[in-house]
KOLKOL-657663 format. One record per atom (N, C-alpha, C): residue in three letters; z, y, x. Coordinates in steps of 0.2 Angstrom, whole numbers, padded with zeros to 4 digits, always signed. Layout:
N
alaZYX ...
REM end
This chain:
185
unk+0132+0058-0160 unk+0126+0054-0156 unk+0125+0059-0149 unk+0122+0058-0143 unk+0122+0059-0139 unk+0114+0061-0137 unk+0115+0067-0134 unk+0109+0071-0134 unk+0104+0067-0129 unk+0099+0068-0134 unk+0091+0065-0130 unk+0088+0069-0127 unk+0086+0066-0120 unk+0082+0073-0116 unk+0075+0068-0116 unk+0072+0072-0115 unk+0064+0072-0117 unk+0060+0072-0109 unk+0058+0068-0107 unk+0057+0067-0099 unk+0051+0067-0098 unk+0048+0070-0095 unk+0040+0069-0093 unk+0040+0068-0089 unk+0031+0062-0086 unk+0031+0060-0082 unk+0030+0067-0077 unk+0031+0063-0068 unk+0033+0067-0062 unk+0027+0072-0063 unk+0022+0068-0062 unk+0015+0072-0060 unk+0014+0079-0068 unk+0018+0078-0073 unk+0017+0084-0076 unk+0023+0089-0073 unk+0027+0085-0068 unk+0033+0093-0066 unk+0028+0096-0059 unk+0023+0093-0053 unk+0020+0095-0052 unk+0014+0094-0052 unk+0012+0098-0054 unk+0004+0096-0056 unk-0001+0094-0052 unk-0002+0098-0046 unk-0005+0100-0040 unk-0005+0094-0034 unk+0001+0094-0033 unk+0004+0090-0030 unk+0002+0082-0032 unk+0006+0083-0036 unk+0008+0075-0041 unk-0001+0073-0040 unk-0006+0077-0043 unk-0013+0074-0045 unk-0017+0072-0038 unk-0016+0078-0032 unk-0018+0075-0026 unk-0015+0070-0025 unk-0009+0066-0024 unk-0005+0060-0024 unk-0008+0053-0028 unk-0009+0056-0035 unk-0010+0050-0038 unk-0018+0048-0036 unk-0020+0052-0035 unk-0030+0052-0034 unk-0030+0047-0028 unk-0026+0049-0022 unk-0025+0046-0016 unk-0020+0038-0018 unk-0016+0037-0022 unk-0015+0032-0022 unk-0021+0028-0027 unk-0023+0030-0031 unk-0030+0027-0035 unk-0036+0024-0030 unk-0038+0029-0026 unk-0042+0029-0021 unk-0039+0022-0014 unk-0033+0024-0014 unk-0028+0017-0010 unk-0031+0011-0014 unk-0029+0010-0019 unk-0029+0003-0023 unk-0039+0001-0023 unk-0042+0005-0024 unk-0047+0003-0021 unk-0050+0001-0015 unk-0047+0006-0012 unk-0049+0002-0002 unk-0045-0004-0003 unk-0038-0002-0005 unk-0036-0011-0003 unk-0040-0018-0007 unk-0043-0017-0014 unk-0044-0024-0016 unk-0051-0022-0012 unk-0056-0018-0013 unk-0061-0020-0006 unk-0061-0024+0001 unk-0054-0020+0005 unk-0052-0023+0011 unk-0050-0031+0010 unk-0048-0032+0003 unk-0046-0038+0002 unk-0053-0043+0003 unk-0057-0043-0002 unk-0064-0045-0002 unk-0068-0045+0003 unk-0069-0040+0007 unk-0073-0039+0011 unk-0072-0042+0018 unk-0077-0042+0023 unk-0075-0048+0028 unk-0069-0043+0033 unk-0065-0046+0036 unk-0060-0043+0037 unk-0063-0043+0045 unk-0066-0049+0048 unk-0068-0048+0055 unk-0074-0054+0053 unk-0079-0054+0060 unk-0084-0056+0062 unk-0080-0062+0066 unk-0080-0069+0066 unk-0080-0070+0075 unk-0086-0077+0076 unk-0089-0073+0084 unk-0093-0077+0085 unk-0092-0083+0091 unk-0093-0088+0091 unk-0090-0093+0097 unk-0094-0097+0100 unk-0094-0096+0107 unk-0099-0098+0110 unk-0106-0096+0112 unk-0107-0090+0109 unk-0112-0084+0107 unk-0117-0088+0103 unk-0116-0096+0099 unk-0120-0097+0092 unk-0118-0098+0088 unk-0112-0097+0086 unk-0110-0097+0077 unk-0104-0091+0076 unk-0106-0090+0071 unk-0103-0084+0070 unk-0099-0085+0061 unk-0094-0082+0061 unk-0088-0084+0054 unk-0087-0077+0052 unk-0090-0074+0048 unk-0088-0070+0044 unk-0080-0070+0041 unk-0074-0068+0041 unk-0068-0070+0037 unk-0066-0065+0034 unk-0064-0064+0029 unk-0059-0060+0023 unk-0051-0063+0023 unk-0048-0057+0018 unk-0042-0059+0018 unk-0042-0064+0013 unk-0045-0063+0009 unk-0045-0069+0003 unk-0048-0075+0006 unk-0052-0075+0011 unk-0056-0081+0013 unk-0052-0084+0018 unk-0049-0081+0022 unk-0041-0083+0026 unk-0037-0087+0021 unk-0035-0084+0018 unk-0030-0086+0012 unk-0031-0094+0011 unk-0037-0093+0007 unk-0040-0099+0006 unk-0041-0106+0009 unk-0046-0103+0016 unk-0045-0108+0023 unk-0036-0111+0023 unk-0032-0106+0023 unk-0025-0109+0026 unk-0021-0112+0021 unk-0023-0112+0015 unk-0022-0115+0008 unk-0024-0123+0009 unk-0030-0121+0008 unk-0032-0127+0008 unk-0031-0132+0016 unk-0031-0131+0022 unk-0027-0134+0026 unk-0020-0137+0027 unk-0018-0136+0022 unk-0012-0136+0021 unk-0003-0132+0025 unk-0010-0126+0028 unk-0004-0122+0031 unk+0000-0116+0028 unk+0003-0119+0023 unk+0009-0117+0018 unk+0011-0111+0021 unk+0017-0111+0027 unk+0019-0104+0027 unk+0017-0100+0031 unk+0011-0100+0034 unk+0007-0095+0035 unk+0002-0092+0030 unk+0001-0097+0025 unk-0002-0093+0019 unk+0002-0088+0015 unk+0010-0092+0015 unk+0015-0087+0011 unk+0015-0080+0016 unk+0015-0081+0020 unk+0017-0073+0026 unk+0011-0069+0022 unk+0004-0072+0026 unk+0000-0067+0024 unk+0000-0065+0017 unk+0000-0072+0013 unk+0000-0069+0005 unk+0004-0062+0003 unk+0011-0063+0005 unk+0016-0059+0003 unk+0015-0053+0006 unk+0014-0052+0013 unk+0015-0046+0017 unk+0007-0043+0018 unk+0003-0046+0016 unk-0004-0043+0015 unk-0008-0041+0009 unk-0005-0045+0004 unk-0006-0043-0002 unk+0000-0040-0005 unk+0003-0044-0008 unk+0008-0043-0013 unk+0014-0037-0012 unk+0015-0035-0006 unk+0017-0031-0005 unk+0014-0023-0004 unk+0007-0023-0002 unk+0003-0016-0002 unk+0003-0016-0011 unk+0000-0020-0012 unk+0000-0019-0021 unk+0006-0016-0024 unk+0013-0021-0024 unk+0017-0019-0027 unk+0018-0010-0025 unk+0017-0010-0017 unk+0020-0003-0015 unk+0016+0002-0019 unk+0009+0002-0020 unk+0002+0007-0022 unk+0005+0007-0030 unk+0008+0002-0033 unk+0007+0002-0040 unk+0015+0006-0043 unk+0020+0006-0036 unk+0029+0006-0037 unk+0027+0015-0037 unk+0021+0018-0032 unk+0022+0023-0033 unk+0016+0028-0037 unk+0011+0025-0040 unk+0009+0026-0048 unk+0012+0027-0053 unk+0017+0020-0054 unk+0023+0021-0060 unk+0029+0028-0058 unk+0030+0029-0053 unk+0035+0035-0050 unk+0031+0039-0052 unk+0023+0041-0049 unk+0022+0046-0052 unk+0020+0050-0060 unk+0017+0044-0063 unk+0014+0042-0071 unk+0018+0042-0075 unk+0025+0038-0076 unk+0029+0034-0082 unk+0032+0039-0082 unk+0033+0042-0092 unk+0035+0046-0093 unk+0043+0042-0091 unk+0048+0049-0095 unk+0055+0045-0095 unk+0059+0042-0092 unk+0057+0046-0086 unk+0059+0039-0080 unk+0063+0047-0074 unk+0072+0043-0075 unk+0077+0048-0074 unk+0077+0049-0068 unk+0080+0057-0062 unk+0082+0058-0056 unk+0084+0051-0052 unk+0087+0047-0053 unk+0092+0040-0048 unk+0086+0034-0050 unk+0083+0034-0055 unk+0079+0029-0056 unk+0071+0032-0051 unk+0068+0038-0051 unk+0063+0039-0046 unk+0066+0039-0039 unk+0073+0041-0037 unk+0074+0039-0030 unk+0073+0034-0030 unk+0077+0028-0033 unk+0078+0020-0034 unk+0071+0019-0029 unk+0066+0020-0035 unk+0060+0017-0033 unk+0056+0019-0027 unk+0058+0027-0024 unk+0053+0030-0019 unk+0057+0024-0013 unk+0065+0024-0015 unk+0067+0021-0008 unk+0064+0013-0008 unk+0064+0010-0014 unk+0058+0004-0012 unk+0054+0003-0011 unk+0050+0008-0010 unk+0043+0008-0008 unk+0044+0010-0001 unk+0049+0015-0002 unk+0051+0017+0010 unk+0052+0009+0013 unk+0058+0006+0009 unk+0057+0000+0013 unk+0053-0005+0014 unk+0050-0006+0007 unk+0046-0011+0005 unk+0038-0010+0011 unk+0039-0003+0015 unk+0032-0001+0016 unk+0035-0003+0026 unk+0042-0002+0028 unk+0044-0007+0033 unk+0043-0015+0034 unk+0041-0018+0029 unk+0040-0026+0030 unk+0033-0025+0029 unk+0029-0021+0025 unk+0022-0023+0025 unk+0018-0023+0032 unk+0023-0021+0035 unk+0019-0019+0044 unk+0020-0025+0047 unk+0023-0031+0045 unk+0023-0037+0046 unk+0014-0039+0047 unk+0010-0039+0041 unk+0003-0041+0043 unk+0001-0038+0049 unk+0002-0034+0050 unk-0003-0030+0055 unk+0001-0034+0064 unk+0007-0036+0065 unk+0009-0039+0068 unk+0005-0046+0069 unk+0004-0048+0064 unk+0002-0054+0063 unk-0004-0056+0066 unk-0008-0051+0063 unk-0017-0050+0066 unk-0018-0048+0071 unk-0013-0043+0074 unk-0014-0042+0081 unk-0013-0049+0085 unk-0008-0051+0083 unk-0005-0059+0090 unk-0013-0066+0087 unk-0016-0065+0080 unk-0020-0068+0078 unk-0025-0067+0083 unk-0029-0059+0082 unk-0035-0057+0088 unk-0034-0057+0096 unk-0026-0057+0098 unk-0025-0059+0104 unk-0025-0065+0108 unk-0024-0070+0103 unk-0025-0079+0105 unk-0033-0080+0108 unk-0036-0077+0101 unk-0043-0080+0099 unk-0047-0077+0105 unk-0047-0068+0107 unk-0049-0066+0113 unk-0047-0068+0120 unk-0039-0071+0119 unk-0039-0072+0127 unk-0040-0080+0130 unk-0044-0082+0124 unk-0045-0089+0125 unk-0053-0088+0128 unk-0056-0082+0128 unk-0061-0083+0130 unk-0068-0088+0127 unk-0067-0092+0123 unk-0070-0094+0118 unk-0075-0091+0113 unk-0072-0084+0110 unk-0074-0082+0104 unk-0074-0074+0106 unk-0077-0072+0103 unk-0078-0063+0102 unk-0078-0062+0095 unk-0071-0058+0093 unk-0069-0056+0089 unk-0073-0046+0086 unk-0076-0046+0080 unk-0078-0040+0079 unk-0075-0038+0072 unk-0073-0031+0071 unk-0068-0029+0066 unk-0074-0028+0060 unk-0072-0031+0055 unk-0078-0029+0050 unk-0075-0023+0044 unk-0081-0023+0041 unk-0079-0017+0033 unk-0074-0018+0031 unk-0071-0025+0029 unk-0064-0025+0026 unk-0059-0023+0030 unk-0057-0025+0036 unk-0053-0018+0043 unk-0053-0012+0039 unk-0058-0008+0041 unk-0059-0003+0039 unk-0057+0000+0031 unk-0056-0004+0027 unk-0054-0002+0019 unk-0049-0001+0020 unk-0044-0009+0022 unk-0039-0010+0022 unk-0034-0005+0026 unk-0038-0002+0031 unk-0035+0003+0036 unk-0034+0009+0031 unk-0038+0011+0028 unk-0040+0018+0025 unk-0033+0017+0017 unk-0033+0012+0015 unk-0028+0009+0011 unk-0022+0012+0013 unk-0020+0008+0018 unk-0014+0008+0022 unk-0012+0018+0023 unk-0019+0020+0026 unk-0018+0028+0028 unk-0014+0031+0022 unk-0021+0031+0017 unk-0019+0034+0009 unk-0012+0033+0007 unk-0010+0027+0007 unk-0003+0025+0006 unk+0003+0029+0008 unk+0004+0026+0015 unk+0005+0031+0019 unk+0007+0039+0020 unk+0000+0042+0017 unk+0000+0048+0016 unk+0006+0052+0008 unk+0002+0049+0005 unk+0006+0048-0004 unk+0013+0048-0004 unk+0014+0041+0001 unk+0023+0039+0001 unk+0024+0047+0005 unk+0024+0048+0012 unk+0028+0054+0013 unk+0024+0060+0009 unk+0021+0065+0005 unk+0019+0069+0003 unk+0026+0067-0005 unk+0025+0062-0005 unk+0030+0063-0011 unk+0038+0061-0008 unk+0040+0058-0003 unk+0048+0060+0002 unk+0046+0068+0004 unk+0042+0070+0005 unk+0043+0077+0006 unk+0047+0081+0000 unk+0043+0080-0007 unk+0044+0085-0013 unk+0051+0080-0013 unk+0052+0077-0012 unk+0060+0075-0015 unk+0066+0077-0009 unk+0062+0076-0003 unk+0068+0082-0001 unk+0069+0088-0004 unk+0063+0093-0003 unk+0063+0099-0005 unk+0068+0100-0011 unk+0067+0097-0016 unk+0068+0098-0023 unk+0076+0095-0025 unk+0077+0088-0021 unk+0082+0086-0022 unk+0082+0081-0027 unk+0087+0077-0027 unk+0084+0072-0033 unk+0088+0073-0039 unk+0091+0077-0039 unk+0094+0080-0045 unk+0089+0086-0050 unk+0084+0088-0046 unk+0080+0092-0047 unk+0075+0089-0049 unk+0072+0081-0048 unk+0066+0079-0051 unk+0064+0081-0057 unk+0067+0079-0063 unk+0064+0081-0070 unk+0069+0083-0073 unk+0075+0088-0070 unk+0080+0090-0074 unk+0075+0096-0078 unk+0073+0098-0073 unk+0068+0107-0075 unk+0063+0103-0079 unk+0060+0109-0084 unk+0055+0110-0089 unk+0048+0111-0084 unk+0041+0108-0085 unk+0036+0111-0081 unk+0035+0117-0077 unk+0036+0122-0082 unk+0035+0130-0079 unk+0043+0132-0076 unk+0047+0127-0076 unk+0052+0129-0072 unk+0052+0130-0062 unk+0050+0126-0060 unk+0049+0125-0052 unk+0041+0129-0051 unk+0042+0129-0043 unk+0035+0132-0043 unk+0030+0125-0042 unk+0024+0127-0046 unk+0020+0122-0045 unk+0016+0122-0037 unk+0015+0116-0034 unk+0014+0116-0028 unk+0006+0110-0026 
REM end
């Protein structure tokens, strides 16, 4: 039979590291379902009515208007992919068992996966630049912005603080070594 290696999860090979990373993507996943809920912008029109909007409440709006493929864009590249990415690099850090080529596998999905997520933010800029240069409405960024931003940061931060430890170490070196084998950082 063939010898069993005994794998623990990352955040037990670095302690320090790994625990700041996962607090920060913990701390991510809640700014982003906040930024989700929360009004994403104010816009007032004509200086008497004014429209609170959210991502979920866009969503909605565009659902039910029957504007299909810009609901799929935002759907997929404003939600579905900040999530998968927040959650691709939870399981890399948490799941025991989980071998050197399979944690590369996954940090490189979330490098790319986190390239296409920048699509939303294209989107909203060319969105607040119609709505502004029509001179019509005055667009104001609300608390869901701001979640959603702090989200993205955290992310952001997590994803390279853990490409950093994977250069340093090597991907051969993720959880070949025993706990007290590397220096905890």
């Amino acid at each position: 039979m063939g010898k069993s290696i005994s794998r623990q999860a990352l955040i037990k090979t670095y302690p320090k590291s790994g625990g700041a990373i996962v607090f920060m993507l913990l701390a991510s996943l809640g700014f982003f379902i906040a930024g989700i809920f929360l009004p994403f912008t104010s816009v007032t029109k004509l200086w008497l009515f004014e429209n609170q909007v959210s991502v979920y409440r866009g969503l909605i709006v565009l659902w039910q208007a029957g504007e299909i493929f810009l609901f799929l864009i935002l759907f997929v590249f404003t939600v579905c992919f900040p999530f998968v990415k927040i959650n691709t690099m939870l399981a890399l850090w948490l799941y025991p068992n989980l071998d050197s080529g399979h944690a590369q596998r996954m940090y490189h999905f979330v490098s790319d996966l986190g390239k296409w997520s920048m699509l939303d933010v294209f989107v909203m800029a060319i969105l607040v630049l119609t709505v502004k240069s029509s001179g019509v409405a005055h667009i104001q960024v609300g608390s869901g912005f701001f979640m959603f931003f702090v989200s993205v940061m955290l992310t952001l931060l997590a994803s390279l603080w853990t490409g950093k430890l994977a250069a340093r170490f090597g991907k051969s070196q993720w959880h070949e070594h025993p706990a007290g084998e590397l220096p905890v950082r």
